[in-house]
PyMOL Python script that loads the backbone (N, CA, C, O; Angstrom):
from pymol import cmd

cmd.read_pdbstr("""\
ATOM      1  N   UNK A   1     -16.135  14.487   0.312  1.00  0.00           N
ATOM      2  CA  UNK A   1     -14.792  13.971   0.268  1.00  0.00           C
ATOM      3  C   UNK A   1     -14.558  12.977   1.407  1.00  0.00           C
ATOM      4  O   UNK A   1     -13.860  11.998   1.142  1.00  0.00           O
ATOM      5  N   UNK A   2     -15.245  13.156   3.116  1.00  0.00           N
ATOM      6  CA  UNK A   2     -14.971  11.965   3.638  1.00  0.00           C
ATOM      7  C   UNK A   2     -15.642  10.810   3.247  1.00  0.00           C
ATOM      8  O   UNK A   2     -15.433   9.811   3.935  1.00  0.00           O
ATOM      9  N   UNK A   3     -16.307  10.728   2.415  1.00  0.00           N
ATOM     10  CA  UNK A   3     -17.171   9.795   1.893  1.00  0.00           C
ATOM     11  C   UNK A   3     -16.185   9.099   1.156  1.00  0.00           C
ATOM     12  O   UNK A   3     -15.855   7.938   1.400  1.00  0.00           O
ATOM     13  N   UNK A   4     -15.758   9.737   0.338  1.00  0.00           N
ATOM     14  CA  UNK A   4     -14.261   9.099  -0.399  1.00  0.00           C
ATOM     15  C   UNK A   4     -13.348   8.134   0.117  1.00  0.00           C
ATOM     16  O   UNK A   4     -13.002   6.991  -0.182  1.00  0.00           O
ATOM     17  N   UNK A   5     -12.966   9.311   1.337  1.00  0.00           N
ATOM     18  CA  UNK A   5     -11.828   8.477   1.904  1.00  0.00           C
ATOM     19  C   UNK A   5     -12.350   7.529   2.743  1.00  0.00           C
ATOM     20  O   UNK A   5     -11.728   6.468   2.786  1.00  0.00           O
ATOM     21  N   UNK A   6     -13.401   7.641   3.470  1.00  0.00           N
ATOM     22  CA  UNK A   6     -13.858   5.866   4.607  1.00  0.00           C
ATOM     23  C   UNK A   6     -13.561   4.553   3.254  1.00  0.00           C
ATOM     24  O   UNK A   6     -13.009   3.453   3.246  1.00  0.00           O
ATOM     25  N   UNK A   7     -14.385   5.545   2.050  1.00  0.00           N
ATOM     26  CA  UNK A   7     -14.783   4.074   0.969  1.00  0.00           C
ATOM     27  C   UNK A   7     -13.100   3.516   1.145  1.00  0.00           C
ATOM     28  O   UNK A   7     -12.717   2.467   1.661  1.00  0.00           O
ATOM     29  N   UNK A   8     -12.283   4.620   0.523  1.00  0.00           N
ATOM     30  CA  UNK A   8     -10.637   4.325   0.684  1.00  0.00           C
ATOM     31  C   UNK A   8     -10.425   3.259   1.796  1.00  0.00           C
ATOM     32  O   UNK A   8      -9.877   2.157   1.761  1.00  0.00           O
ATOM     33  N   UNK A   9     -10.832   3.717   2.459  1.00  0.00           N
ATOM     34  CA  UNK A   9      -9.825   3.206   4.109  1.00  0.00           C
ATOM     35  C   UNK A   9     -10.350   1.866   3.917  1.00  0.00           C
ATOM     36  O   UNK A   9      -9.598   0.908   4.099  1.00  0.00           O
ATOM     37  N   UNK A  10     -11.704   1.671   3.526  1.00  0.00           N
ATOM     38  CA  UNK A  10     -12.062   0.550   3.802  1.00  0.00           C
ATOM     39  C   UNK A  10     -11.601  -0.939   2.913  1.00  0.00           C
ATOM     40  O   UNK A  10     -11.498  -2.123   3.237  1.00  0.00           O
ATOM     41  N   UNK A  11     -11.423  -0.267   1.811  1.00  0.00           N
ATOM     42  CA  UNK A  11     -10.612  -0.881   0.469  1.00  0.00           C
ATOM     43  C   UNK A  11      -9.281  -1.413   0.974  1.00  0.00           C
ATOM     44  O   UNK A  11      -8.789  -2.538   0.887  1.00  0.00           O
ATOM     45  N   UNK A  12      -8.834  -0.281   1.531  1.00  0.00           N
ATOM     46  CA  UNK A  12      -6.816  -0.629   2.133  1.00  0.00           C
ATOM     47  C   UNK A  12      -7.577  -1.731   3.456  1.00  0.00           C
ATOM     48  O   UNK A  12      -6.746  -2.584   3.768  1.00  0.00           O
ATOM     49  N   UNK A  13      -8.379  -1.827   3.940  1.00  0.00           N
ATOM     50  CA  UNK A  13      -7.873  -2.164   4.935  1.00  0.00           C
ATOM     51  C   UNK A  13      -8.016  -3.898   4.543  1.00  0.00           C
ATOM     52  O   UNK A  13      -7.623  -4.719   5.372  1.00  0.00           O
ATOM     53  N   UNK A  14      -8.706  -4.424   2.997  1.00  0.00           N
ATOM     54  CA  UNK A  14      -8.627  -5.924   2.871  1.00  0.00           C
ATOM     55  C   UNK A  14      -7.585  -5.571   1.208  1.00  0.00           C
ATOM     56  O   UNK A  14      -7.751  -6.101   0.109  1.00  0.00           O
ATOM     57  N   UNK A  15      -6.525  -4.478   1.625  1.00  0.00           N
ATOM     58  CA  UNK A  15      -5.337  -4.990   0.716  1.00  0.00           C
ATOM     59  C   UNK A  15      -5.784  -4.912  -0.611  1.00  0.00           C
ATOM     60  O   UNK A  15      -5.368  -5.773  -1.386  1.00  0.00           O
ATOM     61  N   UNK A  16      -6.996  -3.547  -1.264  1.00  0.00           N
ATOM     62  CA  UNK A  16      -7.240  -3.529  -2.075  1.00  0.00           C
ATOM     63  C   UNK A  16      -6.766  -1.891  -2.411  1.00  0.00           C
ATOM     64  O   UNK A  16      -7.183  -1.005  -1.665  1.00  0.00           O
ATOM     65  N   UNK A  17      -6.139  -1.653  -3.228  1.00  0.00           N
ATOM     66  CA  UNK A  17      -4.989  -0.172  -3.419  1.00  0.00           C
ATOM     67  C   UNK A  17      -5.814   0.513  -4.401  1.00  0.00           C
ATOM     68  O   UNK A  17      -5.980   1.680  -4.049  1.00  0.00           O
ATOM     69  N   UNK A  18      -6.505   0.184  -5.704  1.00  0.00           N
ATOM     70  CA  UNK A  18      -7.421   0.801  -6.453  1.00  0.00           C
ATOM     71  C   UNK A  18      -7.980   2.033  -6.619  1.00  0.00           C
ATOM     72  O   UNK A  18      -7.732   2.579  -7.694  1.00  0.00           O
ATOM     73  N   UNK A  19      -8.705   2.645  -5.802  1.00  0.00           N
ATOM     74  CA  UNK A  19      -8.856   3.612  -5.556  1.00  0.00           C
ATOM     75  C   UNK A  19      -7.768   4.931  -5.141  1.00  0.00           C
ATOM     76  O   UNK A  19      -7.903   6.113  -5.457  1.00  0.00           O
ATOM     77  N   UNK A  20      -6.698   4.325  -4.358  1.00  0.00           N
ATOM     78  CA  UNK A  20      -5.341   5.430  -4.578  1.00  0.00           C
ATOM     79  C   UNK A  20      -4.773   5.323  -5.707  1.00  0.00           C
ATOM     80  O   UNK A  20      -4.483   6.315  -6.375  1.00  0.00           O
ATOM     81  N   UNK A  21      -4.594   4.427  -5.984  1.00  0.00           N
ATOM     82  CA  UNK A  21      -3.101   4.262  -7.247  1.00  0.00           C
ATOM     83  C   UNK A  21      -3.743   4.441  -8.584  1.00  0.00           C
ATOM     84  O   UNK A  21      -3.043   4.523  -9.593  1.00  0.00           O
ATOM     85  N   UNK A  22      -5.228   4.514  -8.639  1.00  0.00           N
ATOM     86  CA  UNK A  22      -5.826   5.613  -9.834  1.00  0.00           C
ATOM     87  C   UNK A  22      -5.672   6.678  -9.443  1.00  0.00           C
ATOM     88  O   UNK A  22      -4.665   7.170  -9.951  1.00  0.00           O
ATOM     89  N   UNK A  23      -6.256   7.445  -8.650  1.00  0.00           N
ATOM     90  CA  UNK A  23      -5.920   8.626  -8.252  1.00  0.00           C
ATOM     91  C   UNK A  23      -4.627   9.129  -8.370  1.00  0.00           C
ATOM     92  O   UNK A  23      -4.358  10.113  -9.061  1.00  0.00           O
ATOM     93  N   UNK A  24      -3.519   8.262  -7.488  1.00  0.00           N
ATOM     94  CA  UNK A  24      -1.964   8.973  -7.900  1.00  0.00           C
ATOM     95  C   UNK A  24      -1.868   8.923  -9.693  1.00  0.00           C
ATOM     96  O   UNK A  24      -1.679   9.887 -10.435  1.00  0.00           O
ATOM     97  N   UNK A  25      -2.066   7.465 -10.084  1.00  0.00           N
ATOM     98  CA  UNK A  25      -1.538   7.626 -11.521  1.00  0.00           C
ATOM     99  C   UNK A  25      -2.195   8.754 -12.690  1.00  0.00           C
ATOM    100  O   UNK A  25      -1.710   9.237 -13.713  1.00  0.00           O
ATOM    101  N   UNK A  26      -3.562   8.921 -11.998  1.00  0.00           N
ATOM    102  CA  UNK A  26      -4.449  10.016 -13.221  1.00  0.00           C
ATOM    103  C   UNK A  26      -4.017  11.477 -12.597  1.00  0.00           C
ATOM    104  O   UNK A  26      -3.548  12.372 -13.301  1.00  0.00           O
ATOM    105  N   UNK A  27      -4.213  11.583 -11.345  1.00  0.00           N
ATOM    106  CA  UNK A  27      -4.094  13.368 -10.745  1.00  0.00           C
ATOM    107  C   UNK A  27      -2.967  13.661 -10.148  1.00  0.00           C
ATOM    108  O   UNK A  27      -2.856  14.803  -9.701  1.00  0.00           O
ATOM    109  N   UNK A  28      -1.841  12.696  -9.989  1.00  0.00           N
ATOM    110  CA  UNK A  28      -0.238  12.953  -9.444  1.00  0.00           C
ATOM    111  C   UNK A  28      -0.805  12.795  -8.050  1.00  0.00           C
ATOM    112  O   UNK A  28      -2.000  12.927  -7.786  1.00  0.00           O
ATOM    113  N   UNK A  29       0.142  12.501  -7.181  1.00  0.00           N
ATOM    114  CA  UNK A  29       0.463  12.427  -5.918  1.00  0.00           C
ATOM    115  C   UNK A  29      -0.312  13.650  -4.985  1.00  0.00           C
ATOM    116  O   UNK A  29      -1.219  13.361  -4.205  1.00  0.00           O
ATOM    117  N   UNK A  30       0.026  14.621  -5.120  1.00  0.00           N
ATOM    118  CA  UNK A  30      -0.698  16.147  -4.584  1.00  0.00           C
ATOM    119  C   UNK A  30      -2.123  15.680  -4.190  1.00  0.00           C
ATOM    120  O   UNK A  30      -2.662  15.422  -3.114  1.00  0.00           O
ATOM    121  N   UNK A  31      -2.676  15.667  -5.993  1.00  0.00           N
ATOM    122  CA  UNK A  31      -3.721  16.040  -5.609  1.00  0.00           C
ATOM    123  C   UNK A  31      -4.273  14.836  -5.036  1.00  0.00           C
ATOM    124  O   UNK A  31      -5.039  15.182  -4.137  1.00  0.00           O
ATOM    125  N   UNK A  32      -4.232  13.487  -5.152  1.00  0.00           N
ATOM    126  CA  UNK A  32      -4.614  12.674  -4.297  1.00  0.00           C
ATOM    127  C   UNK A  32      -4.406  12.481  -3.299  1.00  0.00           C
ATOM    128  O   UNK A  32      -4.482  11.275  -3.065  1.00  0.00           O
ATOM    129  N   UNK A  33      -4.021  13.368  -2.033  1.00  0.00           N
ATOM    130  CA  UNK A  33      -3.281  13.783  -1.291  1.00  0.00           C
ATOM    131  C   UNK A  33      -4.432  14.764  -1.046  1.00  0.00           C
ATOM    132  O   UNK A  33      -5.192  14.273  -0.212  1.00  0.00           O
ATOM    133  N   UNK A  34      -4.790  15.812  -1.408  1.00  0.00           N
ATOM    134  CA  UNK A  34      -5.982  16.531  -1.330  1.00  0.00           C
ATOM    135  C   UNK A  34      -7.076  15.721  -1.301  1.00  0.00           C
ATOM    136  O   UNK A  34      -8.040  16.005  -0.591  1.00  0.00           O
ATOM    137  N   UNK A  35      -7.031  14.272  -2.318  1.00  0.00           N
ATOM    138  CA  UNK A  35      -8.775  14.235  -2.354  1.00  0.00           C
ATOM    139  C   UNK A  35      -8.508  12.959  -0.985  1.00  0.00           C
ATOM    140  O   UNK A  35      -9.238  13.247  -0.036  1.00  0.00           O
ATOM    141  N   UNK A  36      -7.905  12.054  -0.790  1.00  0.00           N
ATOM    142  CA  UNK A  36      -7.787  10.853   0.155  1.00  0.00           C
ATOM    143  C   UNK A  36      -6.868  11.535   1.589  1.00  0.00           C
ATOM    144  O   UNK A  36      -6.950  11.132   2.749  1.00  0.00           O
ATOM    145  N   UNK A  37      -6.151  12.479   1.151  1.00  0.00           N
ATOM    146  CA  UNK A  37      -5.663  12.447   2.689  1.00  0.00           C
ATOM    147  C   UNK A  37      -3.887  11.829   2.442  1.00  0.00           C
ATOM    148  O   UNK A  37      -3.637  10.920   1.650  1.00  0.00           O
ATOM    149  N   UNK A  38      -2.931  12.453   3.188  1.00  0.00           N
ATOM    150  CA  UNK A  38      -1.570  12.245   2.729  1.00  0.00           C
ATOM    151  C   UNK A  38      -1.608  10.566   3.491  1.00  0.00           C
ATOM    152  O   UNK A  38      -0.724   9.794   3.120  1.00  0.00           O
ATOM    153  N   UNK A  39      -2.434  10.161   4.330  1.00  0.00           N
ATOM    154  CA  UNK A  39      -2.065   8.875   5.437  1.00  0.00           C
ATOM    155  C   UNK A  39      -2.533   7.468   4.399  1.00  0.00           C
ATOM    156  O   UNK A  39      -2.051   6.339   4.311  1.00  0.00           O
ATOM    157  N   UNK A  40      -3.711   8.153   3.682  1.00  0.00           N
ATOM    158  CA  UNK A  40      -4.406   6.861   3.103  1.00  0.00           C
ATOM    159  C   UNK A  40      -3.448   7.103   1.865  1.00  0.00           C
ATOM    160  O   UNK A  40      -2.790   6.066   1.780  1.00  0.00           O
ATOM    161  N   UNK A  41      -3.138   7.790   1.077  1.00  0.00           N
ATOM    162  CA  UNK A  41      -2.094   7.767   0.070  1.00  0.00           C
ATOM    163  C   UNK A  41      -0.599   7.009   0.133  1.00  0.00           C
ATOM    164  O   UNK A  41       0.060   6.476  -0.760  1.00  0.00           O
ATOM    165  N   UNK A  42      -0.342   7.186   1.564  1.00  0.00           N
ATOM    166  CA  UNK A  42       1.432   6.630   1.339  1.00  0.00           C
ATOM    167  C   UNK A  42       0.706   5.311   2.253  1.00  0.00           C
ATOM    168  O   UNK A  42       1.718   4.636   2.437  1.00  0.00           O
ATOM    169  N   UNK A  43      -0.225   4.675   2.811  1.00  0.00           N
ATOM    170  CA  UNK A  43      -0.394   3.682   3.039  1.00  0.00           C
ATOM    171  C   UNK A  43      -0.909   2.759   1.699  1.00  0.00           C
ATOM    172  O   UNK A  43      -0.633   1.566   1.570  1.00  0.00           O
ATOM    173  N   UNK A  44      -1.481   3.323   1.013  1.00  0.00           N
ATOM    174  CA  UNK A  44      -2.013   2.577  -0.361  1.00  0.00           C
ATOM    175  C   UNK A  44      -0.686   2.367  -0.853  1.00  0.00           C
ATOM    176  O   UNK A  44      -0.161   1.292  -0.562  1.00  0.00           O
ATOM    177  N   UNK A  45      -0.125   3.083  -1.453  1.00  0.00           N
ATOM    178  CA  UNK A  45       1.204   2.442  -2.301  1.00  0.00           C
ATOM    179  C   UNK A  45       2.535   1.555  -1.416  1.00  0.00           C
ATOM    180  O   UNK A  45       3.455   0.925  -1.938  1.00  0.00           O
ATOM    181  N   UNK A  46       2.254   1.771   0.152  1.00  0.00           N
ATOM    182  CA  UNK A  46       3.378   0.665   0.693  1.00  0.00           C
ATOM    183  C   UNK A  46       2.683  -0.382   0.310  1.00  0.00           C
ATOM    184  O   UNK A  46       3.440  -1.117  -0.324  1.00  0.00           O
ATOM    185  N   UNK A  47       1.295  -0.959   0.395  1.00  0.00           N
ATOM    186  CA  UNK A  47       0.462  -1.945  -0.031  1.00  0.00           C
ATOM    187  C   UNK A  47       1.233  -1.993  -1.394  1.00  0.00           C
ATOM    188  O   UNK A  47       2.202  -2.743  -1.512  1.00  0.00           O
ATOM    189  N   UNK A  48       0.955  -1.473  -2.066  1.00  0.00           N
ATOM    190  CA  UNK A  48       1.723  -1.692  -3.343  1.00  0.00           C
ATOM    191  C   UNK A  48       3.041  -1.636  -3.446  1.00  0.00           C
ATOM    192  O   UNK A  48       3.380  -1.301  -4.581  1.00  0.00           O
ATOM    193  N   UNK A  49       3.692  -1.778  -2.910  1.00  0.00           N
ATOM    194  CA  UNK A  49       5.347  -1.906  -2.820  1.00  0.00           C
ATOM    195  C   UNK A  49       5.443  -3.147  -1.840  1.00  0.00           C
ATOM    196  O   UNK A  49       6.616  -3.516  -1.770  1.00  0.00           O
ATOM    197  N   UNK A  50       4.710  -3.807  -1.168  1.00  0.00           N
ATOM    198  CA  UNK A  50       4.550  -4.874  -0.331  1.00  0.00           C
ATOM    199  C   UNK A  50       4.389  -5.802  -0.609  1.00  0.00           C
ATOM    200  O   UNK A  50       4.889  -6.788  -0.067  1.00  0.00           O
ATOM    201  N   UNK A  51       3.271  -5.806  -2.003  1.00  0.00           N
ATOM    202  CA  UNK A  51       2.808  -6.673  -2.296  1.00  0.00           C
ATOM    203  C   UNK A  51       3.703  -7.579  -3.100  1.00  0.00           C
ATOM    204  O   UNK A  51       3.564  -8.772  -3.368  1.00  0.00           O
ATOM    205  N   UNK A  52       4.949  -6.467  -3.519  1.00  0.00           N
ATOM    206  CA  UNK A  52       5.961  -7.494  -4.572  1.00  0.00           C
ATOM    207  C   UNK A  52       7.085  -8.534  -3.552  1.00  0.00           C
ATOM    208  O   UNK A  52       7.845  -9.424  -3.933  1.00  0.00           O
ATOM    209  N   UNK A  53       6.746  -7.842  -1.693  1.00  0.00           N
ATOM    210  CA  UNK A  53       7.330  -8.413  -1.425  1.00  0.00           C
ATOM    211  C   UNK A  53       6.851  -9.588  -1.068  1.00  0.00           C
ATOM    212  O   UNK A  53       5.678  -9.455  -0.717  1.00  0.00           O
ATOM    213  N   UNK A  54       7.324 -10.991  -0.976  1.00  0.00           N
ATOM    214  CA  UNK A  54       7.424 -12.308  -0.747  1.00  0.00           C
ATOM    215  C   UNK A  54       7.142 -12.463   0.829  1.00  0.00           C
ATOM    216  O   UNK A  54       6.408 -13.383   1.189  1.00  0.00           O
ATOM    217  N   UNK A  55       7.713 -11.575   1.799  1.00  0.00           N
ATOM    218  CA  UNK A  55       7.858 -12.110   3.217  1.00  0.00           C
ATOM    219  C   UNK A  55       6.279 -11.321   3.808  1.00  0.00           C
ATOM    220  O   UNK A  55       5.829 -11.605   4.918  1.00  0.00           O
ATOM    221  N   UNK A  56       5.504 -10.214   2.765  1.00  0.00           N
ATOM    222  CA  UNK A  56       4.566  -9.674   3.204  1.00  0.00           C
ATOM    223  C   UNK A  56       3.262 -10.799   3.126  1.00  0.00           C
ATOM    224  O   UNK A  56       2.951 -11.626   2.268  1.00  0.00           O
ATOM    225  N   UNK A  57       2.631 -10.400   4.502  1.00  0.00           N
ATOM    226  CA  UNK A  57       1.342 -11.021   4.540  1.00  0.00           C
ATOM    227  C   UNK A  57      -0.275 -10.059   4.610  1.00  0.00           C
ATOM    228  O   UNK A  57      -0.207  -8.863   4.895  1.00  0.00           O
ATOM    229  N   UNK A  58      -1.467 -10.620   4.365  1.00  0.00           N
ATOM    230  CA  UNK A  58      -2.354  -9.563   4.307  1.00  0.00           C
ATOM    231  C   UNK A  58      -3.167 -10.736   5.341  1.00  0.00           C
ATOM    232  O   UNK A  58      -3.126 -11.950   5.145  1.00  0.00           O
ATOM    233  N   UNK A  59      -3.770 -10.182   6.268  1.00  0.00           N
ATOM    234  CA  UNK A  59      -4.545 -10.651   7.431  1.00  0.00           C
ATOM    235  C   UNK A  59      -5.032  -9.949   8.494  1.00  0.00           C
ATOM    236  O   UNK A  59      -5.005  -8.734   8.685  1.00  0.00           O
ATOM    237  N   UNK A  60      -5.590 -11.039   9.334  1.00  0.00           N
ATOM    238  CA  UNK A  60      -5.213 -10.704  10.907  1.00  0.00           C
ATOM    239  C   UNK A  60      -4.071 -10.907  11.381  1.00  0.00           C
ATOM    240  O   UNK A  60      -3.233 -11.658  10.882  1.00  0.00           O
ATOM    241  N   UNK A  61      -3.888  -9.988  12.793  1.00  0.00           N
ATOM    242  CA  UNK A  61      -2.748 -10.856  13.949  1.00  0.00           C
ATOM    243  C   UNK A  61      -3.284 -11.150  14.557  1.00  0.00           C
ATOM    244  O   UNK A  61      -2.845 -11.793  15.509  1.00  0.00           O
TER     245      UNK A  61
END
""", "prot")
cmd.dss("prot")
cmd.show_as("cartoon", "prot")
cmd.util.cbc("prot")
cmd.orient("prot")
């Protein structure tokens, strides 16, 4: 399972959500939450709630 979540982390970290937001949409929230971890879960979907926003950027600072 940490094998899972680095792959995760590493996905979120160039703004790619995929791997959570299957997980939430096929196994509900919980259990992806069990398999990724509650941090990489509600960080994947602000990515996805971000992304509709206009003033959000994906980069460096």
């Amino acid at each position: 399972m940490e094998l899972a979540r680095a792959e995760a982390r590493q996905w979120l970290t160039v703004g790619a959500t995929s791997p959570v937001t299957v997980a939430v949409d096929t196994l509900g929230g919980a259990a992806a939450e069990q398999h990724y971890g509650s941090d990489l879960v509600r960080r994947g979907l602000e990515l996805v709630s971000g992304a509709r926003d206009s003033l959000m950027t994906f980069g460096r600072r």
